[in-house]
C-alpha positions in Angstrom: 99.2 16.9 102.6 101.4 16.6 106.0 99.7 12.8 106.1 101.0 12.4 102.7 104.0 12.6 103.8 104.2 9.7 106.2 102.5 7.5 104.6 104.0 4.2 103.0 104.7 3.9 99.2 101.9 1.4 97.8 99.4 4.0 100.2 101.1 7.2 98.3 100.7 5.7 94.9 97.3 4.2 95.5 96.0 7.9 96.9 97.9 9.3 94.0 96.3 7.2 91.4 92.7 8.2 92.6 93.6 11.6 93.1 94.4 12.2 89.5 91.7 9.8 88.2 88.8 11.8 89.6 90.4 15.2 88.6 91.2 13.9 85.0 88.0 12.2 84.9 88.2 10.0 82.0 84.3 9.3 82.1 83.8 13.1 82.0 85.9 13.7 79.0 84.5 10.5 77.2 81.5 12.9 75.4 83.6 15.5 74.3 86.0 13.1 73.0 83.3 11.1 70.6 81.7 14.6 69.5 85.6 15.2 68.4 85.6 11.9 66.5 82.8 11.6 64.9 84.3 11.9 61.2 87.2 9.6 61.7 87.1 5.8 61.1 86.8 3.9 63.9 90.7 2.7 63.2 91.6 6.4 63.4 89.0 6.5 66.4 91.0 4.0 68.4 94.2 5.2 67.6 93.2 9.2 68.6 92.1 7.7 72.3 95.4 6.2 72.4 97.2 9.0 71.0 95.5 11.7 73.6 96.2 9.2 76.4 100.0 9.5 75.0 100.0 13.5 74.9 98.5 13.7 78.5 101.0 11.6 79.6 103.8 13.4 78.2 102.4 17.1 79.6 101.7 15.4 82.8 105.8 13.6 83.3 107.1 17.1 81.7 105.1 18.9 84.8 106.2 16.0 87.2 110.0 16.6 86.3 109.7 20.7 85.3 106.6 22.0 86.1 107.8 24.3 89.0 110.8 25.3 87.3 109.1 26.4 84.0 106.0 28.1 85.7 108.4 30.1 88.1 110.9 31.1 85.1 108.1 32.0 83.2 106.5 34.0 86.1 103.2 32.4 85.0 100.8 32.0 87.3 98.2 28.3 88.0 95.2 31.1 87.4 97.2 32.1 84.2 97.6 28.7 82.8 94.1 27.8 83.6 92.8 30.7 82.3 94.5 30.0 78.8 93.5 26.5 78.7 89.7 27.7 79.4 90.0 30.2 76.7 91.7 27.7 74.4 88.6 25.3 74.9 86.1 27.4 74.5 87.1 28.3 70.7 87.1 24.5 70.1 83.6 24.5 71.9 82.4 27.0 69.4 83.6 24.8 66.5 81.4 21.9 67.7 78.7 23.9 67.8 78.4 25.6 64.9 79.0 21.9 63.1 82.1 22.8 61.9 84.2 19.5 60.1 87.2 19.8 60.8 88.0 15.8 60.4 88.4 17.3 56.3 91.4 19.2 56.9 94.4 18.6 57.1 95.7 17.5 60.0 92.9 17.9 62.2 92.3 14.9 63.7 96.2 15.1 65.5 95.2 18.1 66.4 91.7 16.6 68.1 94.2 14.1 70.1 96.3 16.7 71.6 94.2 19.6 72.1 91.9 19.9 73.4 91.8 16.3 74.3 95.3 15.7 75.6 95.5 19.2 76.5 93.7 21.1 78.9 91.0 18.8 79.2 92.6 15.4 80.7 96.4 17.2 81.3 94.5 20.2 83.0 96.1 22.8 85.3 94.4 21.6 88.2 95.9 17.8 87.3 99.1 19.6 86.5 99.6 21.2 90.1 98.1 18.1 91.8 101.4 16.2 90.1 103.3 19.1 91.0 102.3 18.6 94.6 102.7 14.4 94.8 106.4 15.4 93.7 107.3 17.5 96.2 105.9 15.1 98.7 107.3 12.1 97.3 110.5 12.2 99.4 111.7 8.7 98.9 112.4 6.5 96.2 109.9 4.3 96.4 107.1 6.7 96.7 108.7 8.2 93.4 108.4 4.9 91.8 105.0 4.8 93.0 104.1 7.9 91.7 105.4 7.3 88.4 103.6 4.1 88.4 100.1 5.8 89.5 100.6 8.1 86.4 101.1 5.6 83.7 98.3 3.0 85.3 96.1 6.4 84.7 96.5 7.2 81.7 96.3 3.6 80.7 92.9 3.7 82.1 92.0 6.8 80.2 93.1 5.2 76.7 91.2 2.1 77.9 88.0 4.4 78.3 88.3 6.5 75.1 89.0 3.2 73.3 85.9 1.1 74.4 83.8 4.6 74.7 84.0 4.9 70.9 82.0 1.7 70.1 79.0 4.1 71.1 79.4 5.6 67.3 78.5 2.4 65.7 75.1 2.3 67.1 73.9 6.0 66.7 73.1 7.4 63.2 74.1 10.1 61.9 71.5 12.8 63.6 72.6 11.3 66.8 76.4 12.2 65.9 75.4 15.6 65.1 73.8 15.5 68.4 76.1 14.4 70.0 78.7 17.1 69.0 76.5 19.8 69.8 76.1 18.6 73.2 80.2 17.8 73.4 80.5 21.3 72.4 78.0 22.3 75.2 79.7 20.4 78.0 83.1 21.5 76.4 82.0 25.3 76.4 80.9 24.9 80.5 84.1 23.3 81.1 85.8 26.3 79.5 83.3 28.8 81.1 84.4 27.3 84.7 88.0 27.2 84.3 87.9 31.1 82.9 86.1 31.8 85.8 88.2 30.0 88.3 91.1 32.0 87.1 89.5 35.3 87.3 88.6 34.1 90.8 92.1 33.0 91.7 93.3 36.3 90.2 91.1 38.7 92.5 91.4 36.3 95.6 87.2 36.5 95.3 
């Protein structure tokens, strides 16, 4: 990170805007995302990408300008926070697997955009200390400026993604979106698995 540090603006941003891309993986999340969707409309569809893009963003700029200060007056720990978000995702994991539809009640589908999609899968605690760690290194006001800029270009990309990626619904019937939530729920219950893991790791300095 000392290199960060010296380097120019456009070079922070740019290193910034790849950093978080590959850890939010927009790609990675797009399975669990359609198995999430697949008893919306394809209107609702499009506006849930959007709308999980939007609650990432806000978790990530609240972490940007508090994080530090709300994880040390809470005294909670990164392997605390990703502990909870693994646990959190796993009981949505088990939904998906057991077939559960929860597009039927009420409210469900807002819920779908924000967690677990906005919420720990893209706005993760391993995306939320790498912002953490671009602020504290971003000691001008240009590299600010291009680290704000890095984090809306991302999540633009990730509603781009999720928007396009739900096209895929269309041409599958509907086995293949039963299938395809069972193996969202898979992916989304290894996901969990790791991050649960991670934290116990963290935890016991294994």
């Amino acid at each position: 990170m000392n290199i960060i540090a010296t380097t120019s603006a456009i070079t922070f941003g740019l290193q910034a805007f790849v950093t978080l891309f590959v850890i939010m993986d927009p790609p990675g999340a797009t399975p669990v995302f359609l198995g999430l969707v697949t008893g919306a409309s394809p209107k609702e569809r499009i506006r849930l990408a959007w709308q999980g893009a939007s609650a990432s963003l806000i978790v990530i700029v609240g972490f940007a300008l508090f994080g530090k200060f709300i994880l040390d007056y809470l005294h909670v720990s990164i392997n605390g926070l990703q502990g909870a978000g693994g646990l959190l995702m796993f009981l949505i994991a088990l939904d998906l697997l057991k077939g559960k539809d929860e597009s039927t009640e009420k409210g469900a589908n807002a819920n779908v955009a924000f967690v677990p999609l906005g919420t720990p899968l893209l706005a993760g605690p391993g995306a939320i200390v790498t912002t953490i760690l671009y602020v504290q290194y971003a000691h001008t006001a240009p590299m600010k400026w291009a680290l704000a800029a890095a984090i809306i270009t991302v999540h633009c990309a990730i509603g781009i993604t999720l928007m396009f990626s739900t096209k895929i619904l269309g041409l599958i019937r509907e086995s293949g979106v039963n299938l395809l939530a069972r193996i969202a729920g898979l992916l989304l219950a290894a996901i969990a698995v790791e991050m649960i893991v991670q934290s116990i790791k963290g935890f016991f300095n294994l």
